[in-house]
N, C-alpha and C positions, 0 to 999 in steps of 0.2 A: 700707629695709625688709629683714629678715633672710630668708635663703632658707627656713625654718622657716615665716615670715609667710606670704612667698608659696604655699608648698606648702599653707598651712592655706586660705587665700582662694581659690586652686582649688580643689579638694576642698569649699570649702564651697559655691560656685558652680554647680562641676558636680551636687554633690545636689540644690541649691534646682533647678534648670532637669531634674532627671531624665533628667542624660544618662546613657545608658548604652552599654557598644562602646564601639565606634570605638580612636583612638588612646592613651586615657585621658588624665589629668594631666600625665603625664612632658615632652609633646609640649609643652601650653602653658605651663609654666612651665620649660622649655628656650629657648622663646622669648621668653619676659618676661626673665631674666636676661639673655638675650642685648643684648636693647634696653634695658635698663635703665641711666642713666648716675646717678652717685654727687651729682649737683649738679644744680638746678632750672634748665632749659633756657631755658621759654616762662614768660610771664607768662601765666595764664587769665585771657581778659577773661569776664567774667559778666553785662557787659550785651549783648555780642551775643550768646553764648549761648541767653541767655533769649530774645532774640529770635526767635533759629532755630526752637526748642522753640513758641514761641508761635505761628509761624508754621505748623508740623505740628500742632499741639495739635489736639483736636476741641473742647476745654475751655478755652481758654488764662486764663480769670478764675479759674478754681478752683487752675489751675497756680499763678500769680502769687499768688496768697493762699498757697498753700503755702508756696510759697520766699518771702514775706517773713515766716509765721509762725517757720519755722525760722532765719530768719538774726537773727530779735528774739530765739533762743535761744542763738546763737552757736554755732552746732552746729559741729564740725569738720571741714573736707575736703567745703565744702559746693558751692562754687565748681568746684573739679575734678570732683566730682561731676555740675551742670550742664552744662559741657563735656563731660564723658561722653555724655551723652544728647543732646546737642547734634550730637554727631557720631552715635552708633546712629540719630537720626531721620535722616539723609543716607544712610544706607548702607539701602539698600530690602531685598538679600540676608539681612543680619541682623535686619532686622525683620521680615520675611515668616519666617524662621526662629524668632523670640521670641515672634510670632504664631500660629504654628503648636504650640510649646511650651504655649504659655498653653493652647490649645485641648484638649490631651490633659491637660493637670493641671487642668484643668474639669470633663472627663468624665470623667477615672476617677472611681468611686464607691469608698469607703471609704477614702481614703487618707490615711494620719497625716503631720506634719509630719514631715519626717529624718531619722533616728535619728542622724545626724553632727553635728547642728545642738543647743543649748541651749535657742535662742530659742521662741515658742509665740505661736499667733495665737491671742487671747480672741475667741469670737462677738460679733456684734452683741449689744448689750441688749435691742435688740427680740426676740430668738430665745431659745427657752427651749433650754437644754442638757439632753441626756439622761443617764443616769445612766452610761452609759460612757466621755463626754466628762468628764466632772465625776471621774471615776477617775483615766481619763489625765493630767486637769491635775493633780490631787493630786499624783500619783505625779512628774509632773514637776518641781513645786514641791519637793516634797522632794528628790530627787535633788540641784537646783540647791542648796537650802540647805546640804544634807550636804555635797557636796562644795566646798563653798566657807566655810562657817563652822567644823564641828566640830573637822576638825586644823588649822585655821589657831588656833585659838582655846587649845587642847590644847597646842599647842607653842608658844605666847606667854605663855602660863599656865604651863610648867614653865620656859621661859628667868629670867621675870620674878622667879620665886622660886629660884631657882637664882643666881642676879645678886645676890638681895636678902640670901641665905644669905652668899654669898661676901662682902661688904663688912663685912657682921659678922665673919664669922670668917676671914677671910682665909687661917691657918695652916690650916684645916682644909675643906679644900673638898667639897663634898656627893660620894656616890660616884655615878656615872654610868650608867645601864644600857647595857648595849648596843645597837645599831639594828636591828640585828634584831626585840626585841623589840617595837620599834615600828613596824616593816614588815609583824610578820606578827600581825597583829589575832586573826586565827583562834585563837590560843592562848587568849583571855581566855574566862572564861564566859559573855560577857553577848552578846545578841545584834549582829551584824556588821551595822553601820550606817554609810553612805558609801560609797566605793571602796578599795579594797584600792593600797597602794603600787606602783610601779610594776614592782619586780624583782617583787613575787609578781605583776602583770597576766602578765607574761609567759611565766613560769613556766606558769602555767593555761594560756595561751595556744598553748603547747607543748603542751603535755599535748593539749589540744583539736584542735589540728593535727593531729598525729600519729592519732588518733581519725577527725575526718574526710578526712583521705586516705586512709582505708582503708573510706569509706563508713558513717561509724558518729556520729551525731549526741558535739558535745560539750556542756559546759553552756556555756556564753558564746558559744560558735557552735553556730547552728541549722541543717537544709536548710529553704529552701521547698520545698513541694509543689510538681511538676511539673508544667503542664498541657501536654498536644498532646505535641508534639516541641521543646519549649522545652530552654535548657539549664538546668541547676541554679543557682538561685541560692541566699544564705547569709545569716541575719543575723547581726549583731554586737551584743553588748551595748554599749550608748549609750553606758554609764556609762564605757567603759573609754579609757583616754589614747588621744587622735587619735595621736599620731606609732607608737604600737603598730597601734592597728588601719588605718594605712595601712600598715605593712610586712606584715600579716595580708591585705590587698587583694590583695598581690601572690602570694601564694600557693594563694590563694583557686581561683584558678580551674585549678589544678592539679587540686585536688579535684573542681573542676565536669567537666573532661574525666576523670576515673575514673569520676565517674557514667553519663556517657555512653556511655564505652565498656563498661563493666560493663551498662549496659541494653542494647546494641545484641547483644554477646554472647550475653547469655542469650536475648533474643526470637529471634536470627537464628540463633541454633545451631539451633533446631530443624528437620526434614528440609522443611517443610511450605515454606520460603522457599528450597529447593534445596539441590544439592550445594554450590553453589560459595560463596553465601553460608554453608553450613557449615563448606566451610574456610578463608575469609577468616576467622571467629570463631576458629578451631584456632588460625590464626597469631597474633590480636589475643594471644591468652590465654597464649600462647607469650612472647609480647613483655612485657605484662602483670606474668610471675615475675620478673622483672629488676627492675620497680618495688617489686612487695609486697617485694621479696628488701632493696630500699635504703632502705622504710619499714621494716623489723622494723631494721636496722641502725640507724638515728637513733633508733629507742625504745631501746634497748639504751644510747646515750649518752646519751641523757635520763634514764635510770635511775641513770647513772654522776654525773647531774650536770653534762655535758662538754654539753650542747647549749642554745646559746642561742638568742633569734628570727632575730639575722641569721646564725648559722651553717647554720640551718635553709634561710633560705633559697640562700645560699650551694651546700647540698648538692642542696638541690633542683632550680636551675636546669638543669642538664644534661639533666635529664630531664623538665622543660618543654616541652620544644620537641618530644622524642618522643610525649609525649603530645599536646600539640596535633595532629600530623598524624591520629593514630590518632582523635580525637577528631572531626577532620574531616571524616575518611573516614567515619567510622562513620553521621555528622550526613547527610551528602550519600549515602549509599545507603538509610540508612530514611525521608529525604526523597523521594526519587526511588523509592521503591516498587522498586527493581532486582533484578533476580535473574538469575542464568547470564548471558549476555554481556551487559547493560547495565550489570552488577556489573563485567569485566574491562575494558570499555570506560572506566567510572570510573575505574578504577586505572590506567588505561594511558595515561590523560592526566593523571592526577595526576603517572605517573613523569616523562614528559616535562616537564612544565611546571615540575617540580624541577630540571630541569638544570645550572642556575646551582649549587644547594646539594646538593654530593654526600651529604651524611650523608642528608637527605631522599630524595633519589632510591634512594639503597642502600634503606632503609626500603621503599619502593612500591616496590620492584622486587621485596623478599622477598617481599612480601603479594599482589602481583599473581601472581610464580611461582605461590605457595603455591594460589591461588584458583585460577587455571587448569589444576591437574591433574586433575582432576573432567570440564570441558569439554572438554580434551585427549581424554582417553581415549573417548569420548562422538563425537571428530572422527576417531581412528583407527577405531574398531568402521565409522563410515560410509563412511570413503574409503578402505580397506584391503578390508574386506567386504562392504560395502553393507546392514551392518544400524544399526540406532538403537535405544540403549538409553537414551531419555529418561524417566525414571520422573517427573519433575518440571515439565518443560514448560520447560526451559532453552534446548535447544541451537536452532541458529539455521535446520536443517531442522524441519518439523512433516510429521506422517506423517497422513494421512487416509483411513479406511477405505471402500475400493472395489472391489470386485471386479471381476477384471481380464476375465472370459468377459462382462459385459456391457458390454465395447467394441464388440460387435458390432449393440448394441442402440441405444447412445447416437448421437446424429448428431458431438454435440464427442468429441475426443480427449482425453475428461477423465482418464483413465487415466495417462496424459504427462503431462498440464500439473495435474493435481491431486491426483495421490497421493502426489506430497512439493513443496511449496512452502518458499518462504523467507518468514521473519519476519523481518524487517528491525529491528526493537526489539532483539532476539534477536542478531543480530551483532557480537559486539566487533568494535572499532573499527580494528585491526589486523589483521583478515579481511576488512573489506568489498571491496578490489580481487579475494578471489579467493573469493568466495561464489557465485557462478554457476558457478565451476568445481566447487569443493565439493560443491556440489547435483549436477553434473550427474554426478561423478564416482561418490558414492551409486545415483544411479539406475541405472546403467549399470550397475554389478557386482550390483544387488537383481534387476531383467532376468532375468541370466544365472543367478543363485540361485535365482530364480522356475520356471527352465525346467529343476532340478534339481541344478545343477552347482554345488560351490560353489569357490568361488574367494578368492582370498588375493593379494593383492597381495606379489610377491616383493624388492621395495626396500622392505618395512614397513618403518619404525624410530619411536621414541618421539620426540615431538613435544614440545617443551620450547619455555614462552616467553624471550622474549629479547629485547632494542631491538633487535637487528640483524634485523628482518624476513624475511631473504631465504632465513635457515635452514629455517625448516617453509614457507614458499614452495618451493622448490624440492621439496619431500615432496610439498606438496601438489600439484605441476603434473608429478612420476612418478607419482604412483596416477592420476590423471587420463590420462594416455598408455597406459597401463597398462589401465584400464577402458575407454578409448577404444576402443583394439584389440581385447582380447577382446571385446565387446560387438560391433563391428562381422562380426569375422571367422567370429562365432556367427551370425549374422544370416547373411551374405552366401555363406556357403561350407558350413556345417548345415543353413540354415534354408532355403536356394536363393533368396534372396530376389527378386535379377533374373529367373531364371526363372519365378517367381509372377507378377510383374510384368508379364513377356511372355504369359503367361495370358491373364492380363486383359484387355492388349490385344487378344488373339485374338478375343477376345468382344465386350466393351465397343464396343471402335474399330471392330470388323468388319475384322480382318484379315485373316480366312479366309471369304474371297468363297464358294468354292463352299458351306461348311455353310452360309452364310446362302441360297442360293439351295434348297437340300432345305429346309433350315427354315421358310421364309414357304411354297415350293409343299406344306411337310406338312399348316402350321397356318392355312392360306389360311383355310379354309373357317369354322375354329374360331372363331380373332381375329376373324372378323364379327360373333359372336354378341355380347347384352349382356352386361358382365362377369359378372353374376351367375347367368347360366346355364351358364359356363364352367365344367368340371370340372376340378382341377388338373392331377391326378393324368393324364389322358389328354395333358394339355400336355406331363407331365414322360417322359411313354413317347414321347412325338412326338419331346421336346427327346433321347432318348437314342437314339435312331433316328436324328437328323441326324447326332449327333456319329461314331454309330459308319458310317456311308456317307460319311463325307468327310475330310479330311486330317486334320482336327481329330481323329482318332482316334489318332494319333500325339504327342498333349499328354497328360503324365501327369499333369497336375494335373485333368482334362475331368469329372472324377467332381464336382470343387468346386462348378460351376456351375449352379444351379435357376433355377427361375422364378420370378417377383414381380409379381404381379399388385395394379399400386399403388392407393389407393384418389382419387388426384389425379390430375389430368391435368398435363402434361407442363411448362405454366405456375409449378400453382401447387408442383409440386416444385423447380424454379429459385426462386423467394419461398423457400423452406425451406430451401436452400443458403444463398442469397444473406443471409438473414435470421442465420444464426448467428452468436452471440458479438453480439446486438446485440438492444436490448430488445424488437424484434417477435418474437424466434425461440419467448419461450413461446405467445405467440399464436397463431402459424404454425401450432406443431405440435399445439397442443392446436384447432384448428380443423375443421371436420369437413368428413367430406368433399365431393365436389364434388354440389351437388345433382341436377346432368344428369346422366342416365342416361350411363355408359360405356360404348362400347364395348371389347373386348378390346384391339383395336388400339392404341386412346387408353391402357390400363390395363398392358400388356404393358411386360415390364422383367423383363432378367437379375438376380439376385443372384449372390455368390459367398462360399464360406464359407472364413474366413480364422481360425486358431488363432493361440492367442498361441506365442511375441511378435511374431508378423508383423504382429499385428494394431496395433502399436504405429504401423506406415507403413501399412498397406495399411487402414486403422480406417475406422468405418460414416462420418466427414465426407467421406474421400477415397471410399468405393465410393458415395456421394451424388452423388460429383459426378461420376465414373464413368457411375452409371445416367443422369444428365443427359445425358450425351457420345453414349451410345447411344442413348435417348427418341430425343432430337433428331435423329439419322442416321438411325436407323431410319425413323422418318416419313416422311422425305426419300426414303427406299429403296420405303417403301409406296406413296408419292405417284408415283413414277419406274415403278411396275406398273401403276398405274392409268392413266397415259398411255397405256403401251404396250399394253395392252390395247384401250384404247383404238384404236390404230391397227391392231390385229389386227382389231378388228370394223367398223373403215370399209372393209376391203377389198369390202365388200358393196355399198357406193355405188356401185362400177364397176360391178354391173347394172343401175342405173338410167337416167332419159331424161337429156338431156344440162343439159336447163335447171336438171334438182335438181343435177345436179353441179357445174355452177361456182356457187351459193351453199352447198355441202358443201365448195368451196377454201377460202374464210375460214375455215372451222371446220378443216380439215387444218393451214393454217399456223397458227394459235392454236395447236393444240398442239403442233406442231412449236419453236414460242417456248417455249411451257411445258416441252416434254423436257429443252430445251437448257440453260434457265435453273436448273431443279431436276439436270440431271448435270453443271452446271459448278458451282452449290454444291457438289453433294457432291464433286466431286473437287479443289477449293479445298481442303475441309476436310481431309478424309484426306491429301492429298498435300503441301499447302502449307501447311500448321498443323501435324495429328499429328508427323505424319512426320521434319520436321524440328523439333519442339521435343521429340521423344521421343530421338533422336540426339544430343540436345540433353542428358538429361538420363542419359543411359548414360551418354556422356562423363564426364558429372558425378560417375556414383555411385564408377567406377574412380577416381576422384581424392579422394572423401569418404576425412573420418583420424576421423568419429565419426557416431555413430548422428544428431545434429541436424543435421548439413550432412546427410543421407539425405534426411530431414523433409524439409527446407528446398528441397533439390532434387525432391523428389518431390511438393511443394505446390505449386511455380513452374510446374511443368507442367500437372499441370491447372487452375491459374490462368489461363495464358497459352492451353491450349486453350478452356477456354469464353470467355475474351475475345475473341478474335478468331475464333471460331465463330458470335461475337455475341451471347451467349447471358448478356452481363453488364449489358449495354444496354438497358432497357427498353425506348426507342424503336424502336430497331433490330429487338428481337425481335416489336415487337407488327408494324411492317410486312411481315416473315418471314412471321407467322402468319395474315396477312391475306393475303397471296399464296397459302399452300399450301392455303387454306380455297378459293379463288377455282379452284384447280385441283384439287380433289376436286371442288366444286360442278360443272366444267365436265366432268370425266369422268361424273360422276353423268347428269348432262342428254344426254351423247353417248350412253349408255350407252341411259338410256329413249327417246332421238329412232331409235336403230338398234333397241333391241327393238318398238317400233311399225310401223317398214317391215316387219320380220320378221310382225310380225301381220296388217299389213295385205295383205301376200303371201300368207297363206298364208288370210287372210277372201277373196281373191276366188277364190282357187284355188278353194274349196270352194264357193264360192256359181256354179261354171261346173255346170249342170246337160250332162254330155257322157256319152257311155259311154267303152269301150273301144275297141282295133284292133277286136276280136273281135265286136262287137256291143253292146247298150245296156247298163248294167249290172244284172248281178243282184241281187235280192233281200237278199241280203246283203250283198253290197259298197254299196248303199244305203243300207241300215242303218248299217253303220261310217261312211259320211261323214256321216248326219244327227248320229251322235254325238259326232266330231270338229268339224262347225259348232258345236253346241250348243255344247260347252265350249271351244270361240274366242270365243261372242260371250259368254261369261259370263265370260274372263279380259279381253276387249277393253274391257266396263263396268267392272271395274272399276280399268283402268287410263286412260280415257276423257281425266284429265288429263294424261296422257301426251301423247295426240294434238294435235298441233297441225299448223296450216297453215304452207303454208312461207314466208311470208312472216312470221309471229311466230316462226317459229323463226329465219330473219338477222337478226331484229332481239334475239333473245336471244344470239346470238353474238358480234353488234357489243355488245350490252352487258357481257358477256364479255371481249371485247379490249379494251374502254375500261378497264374496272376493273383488268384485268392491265398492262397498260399504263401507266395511272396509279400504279399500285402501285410499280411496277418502277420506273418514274422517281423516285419519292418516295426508293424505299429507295438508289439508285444515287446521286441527291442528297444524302440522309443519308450514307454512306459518303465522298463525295470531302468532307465538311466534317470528318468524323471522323478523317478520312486526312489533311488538313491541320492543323488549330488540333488534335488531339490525339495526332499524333504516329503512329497508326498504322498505319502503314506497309504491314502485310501487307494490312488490309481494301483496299487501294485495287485488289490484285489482280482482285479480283472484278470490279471494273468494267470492267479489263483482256480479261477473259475474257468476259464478257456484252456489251460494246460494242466486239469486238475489230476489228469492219469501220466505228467511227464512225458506226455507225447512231443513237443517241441523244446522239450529240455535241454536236448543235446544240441538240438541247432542252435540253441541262444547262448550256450554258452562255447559254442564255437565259434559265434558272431562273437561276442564279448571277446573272445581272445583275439581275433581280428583285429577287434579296435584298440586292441590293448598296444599291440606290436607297431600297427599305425602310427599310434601317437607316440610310441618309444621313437620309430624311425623319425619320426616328424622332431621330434628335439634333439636329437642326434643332429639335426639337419641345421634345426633354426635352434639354437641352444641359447638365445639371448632375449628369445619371446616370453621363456614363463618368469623373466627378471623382472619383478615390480611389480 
């Protein structure tokens, strides 16, 4: 079989099966010659064959009637044929493939037989043709006649007479025309019927070439319409010599990739799909004049006559392959919807991935240059100055409008973490190890813009891409050091930052003992009242009265500090902390508030006013948590008055008989437990918490090199103070507050059992009917005692529940120390399990200092063994819960 053969049997293959892609023809009839030997190797047997065949058949009677009607016809190549299909039904990957074929040339609708092919399927006789089908057969019919009858016939018809002339007259032989004459049909007048010779097919074919490489329909090649993002396809007239219009195949999609790129061009030029896809187009188009520059050159020889189909293709090759990439690139970024960095991320793996092929990789290296000066300049404006000039929604920071004074309002630090985020889409791909620098380098120098100053990075220089990465790396990690420091050093030594800080804690922590001791003795009286008859304004003359009679007068920042009269109790403000950045926090805050009446005390809370950029560290999450730290001490401070008061007014028991006084002992030592247990918390807290996690975090700030290690240090802190304040632990905090309710309730009770004796002293005073030294009393001293009786027994009724005998008053004491006591053990409980299985270390303190004589020793570890045996029986029980 000739290599002509072969080339024609693929090509005709591949139309009938409707492949398209892939590797083309070249590939399989590279390999056919390859295997090909010159002499018949195998015998085909063709009864096992048929065997095989009959064997996978679904039909195999209809089969066997086939093949013996064709072999009663002696058809040719019928035998290898069987063998053929013999072997495809073995091979399941090719049939599931041919199966699959079948399947899409079933469903496509309208589709004509080949235009490479001759042959033509007639319908069933059952089916009526419509008048379309009935055209195309015409038209085919004739074609097949024309080109196979009329110059066959034509030039057997002039040989024959031309032969017949010559034997007659031998001396004088007929004159000859030229062949031209007979090539080029188009000169006669009658209309041009059949196909035109082969030098003029090609000729036109030139002509039509040169035409559609420059996007311009010819007559014998057409474009198809486009649909979606398809590539261009082309047809060919039928009529014209297969070995022409497969060297026209190869060409073909030279022209398909100018369409491509010529659409991608024109759509992506415009500003709407960004800078950068505008100048990746700049450079397509740039590249572009090189081609149209070597089509105007090949029309110029076509004109001369010098250009034939395989010189064409010949010239054209070279530029093949440039257009392929540009074609591909174009294909893969209007696929991918890209724009600004997911445009230079494409290109920056395409440069790579060229590596092997330097001419390619020069090409993506131009184009990607070219594309990333746009987003270049876009990255200096932001980490040189800290502005962003994205007019298109490209670069890989996004800016979102927030105004910075209500940091003070919001409880998140969304000012920080959400007025320039990253877009991760947005990142070319050769920035993402330093996009967190990037950003933060931005934010830091916009800060210090914010706060008036502008500033300029003094290592600016232009930022040019490059494969060697580590050039604008290095840029970017100076503006970054750069921004780092100024930002900090504006903070820390302008802005006084630490000393704000130490403010804070003056207040907040209660640093400054004596102003809290003028403060509670100013607003004693006040904070009893219910919140809502509280006045602020007398608060805030109170709170500035404290500050200027104690040390605290010596704080220049003392002016910052107000009042905050919250509208939650001290709980569910911890839920509001606790709840941020997590799907309860809108619930929280939108929740109203607490429906028990407050009092001041419960409602009382420092504020402090902080200006940007301080307000960047010192922001309404951190002074949240802040107001928690003091709530919480506070109370503790409130609760540690009411004891002691408490022990200022039992000094009155010492005039009583002796019997009420040893059952007024259990009530002295109860709250002698209670003073001890409420001033060894609080100096736990203050001393063994604040104290040293706050030296903790000064340390830290002298050694921060940027505003987020600040954060970060100055977050850990009050993290780690309300941890281990316990204020993070639900359990822990509800047993706290069940204690400190347990010793208000007990002062309250001490409170009314001592103003009763006071009444009841002063009911029999008056009811002693006695005169004076001097004699019985007068008329008017009379009078004033019946009126001081009177208004004793009208305060005595209506405090009558007050009174009690004293024997339900031991037994309201002992119920008093059982619940303190219980409490205590619970919570002491809870801490040594906390202190073990969770590591925390400092809680165990406490126990230290509350059971510092082994006074609840034995209880706790009679509870521990409790829960030891518990949970033994407990896995005894369910022995398949500690699996996993």
């Amino acid at each position: 079989m000739s290599e002509f053969r072969i080339h024609h049997d693929v090509n005709e293959l591949l139309s009938l099966l409707h492949v398209r892609g892939g590797d083309g023809a070249e590939v399989y009839i590279d390999l056919l010659q390859k295997n090909r030997t010159p002499y018949v190797t195998t015998t085909v047997s063709a009864h096992s064959a048929k065997v095989k065949i009959v064997e996978y058949s679904k039909t195999p009677e209809d089969f066997l009637r086939k093949y013996d009607e064709l072999k009663s016809k002696n058809v040719r190549n019928l035998d290898p044929l069987v063998y053929l299909l013999s072997k495809l039904s073995e091979d399941k990957e090719t049939l599931q493939c041919l199966q699959q074929n079948a399947k899409e040339r079933s469903e496509a609708t309208g589709n004509v037989t080949s235009s490479t092919s001759t042959t033509f399927a007639i319908p069933p006789t059952s089916t009526k043709m419509s008048m379309q089908e009935l055209e195309e057969l015409r038209k085919k019919l004739g074609n097949v006649t024309a080109s196979s009858n009329v110059p066959q016939s034509a030039e057997v018809t002039r040989k024959m007479l031309r032969d017949r002339h010559n034997k007659k007259n031998p001396t004088q032989p007929n004159p000859v025309f030229p062949n031209w004459v007979y090539d080029r049909p188009a000169l006669i007048g009658d209309f041009i019927t059949g196909t035109m010779p082969l030098p003029a097919q090609e000729q036109a074919l030139v002509d039509d070439l040169l035409f559609v490489l420059i996007g311009v329909d010819g007559r014998d090649i057409t474009a198809q319409p486009v649909l979606g993002r398809q590539n261009r396809s082309f047809i060919i007239d039928p009529s014209l010599d297969m070995s022409i219009k497969e060297l026209v195949n190869r060409i073909l999609p030279v022209a398909s990739y100018y369409s491509t790129i010529t659409r991608f061009t024109e759509e992506k030029s415009s500003f709407e799909y960004g800078q950068v896809n505008h100048a990746l187009t700049a450079a397509m188009r740039t590249l572009m004049k090189e081609y149209l520059i070597l089509v105007t050159q090949l029309e110029h020889l076509h004109r001369q006559g010098m250009l034939s189909l395989q010189k064409l293709w010949f010239y054209i090759q070279p530029t093949m392959r440039t257009m392929e990439i540009l074609a591909s690139i174009a294909s893969s970024v209007d696929k991918g919807d890209c724009m600004g960095g997911s445009t230079l991320s494409l290109l920056h793996d395409r440069t790579f991935n060229y590596t092997g092929d330097s001419q390619a990789q020069e090409l993506c290296l131009y184009l990607t240059k070219a594309a990333s000066v746009p987003y270049f300049e876009i990255l200096e404006k932001w980490i040189y100055r800290g502005i962003i000039k994205d007019p298109y929604s490209e670069f890989m920071v996004e800016e979102h409008e927030l105004q910075k004074e209500k940091i003070q309002e919001d409880y998140n630090d969304k000012y920080w973490d959400q007025r320039y985020t990253i877009v991760q889409h947005r990142i070319p791909s050769f920035l993402q190890k330093m996009a967190d620098k990037i950003l933060s380098t931005g934010k830091y120098l916009n800060v210090v813009r914010e706060c008036g100053r502008d500033v300029t990075c003094p290592d600016a220089k232009e930022i040019l891409y490059t494969l060697k990465e580590r050039a604008y790396v290095e840029q970017i990690e100076k503006s970054y050091y750069y921004a780092s420091k100024v930002l900090l050093d504006f903070l820390m030594e302008e802005k006084e930052l630490v000393a704000r800080l130490r403010s804070i804690k003056h207040y907040f922590l209660m640093d400054k003992g004596d102003f809290f001791v003028h403060f509670m003795d100013l607003t004693e009286e006040e904070l009893k009242k219910p919140v809502d008859d509280i006045v602020p304004p007398r608060l805030e003359a109170l709170l500035e009265l404290a500050l200027r009679m104690s040390t605290a007068n010596t704080d220049p920042f003392k002016d910052d500090l107000k009042i905050d009269l919250m509208p939650h109790d001290v709980i569910t403000q911890l839920l509001r902390v606790l709840a941020i950045e997590t799907k309860q926090e809108k619930a929280i805050i939108n929740a109203d508030p607490t429906e028990v009446a407050l009092s001041g005390l419960e409602a009382f809370s420092f504020d402090y006013i902080v200006k940007w950029p301080l307000s960047l560290i010192i922001n309404r999450k951190a002074l949240t948590r802040y107001q928690m730290l003091f709530r919480h001490i506070f109370y503790c401070k409130h609760v540690e008055r009411l004891l002691c008061n408490v022990w200022i007014s039992n000094k009155t028991a010492k005039q009583y008989a002796l019997h009420r006084a040893k059952w007024f002992a259990a009530a002295f030592a109860l709250r002698q437990r209670m003073l001890n247990f409420v001033q060894n918390i609080q100096y736990y807290m203050m001393f063994e918490v604040m104290e040293p996690t706050w030296h903790i975090m000064e340390n830290n700030l002298k050694s921060a090199s940027n505003i987020d290690d600040v954060l970060c240090h100055h977050t850990s802190f009050l993290d780690n103070c309300l941890k281990d304040c316990m204020l993070t632990n639900p359990e822990l905090l509800k047993i706290f507050s069940k204690l400190m309710s347990v010793c208000v309730m007990f002062t309250n009770c001490m409170q009314r059992f001592t103003q009763s004796m006071k009444l009841d002293r002063e009911m029999n005073r008056l009811t002693l009917e006695h005169g004076t030294m001097e004699g019985p009393p007068t008329q008017s001293e009379r009078t004033v005692e019946q009126e001081k009786k009177r208004l004793t027994s009208k305060f005595l009724a209506e405090h009558m529940d007050a009174l009690q005998s004293d024997s339900c008053f031991e037994a309201t004491i002992s119920k008093f120390d059982s619940n303190f006591s219980t409490l205590l053990l619970d919570l002491l409980d809870k801490l040594s399990v906390y202190s073990t299985n969770d590591c925390e270390h400092s809680m165990i303190n406490i126990i230290y200092r509350l059971d510092f004589n082994g006074f609840y020793t034995e209880r706790l570890e009679r509870m521990a063994i409790e829960r030891s045996q518990k949970a033994a029986a407990y896995m005894r029980v369910h022995p398949c819960s500690c699996v996993g």
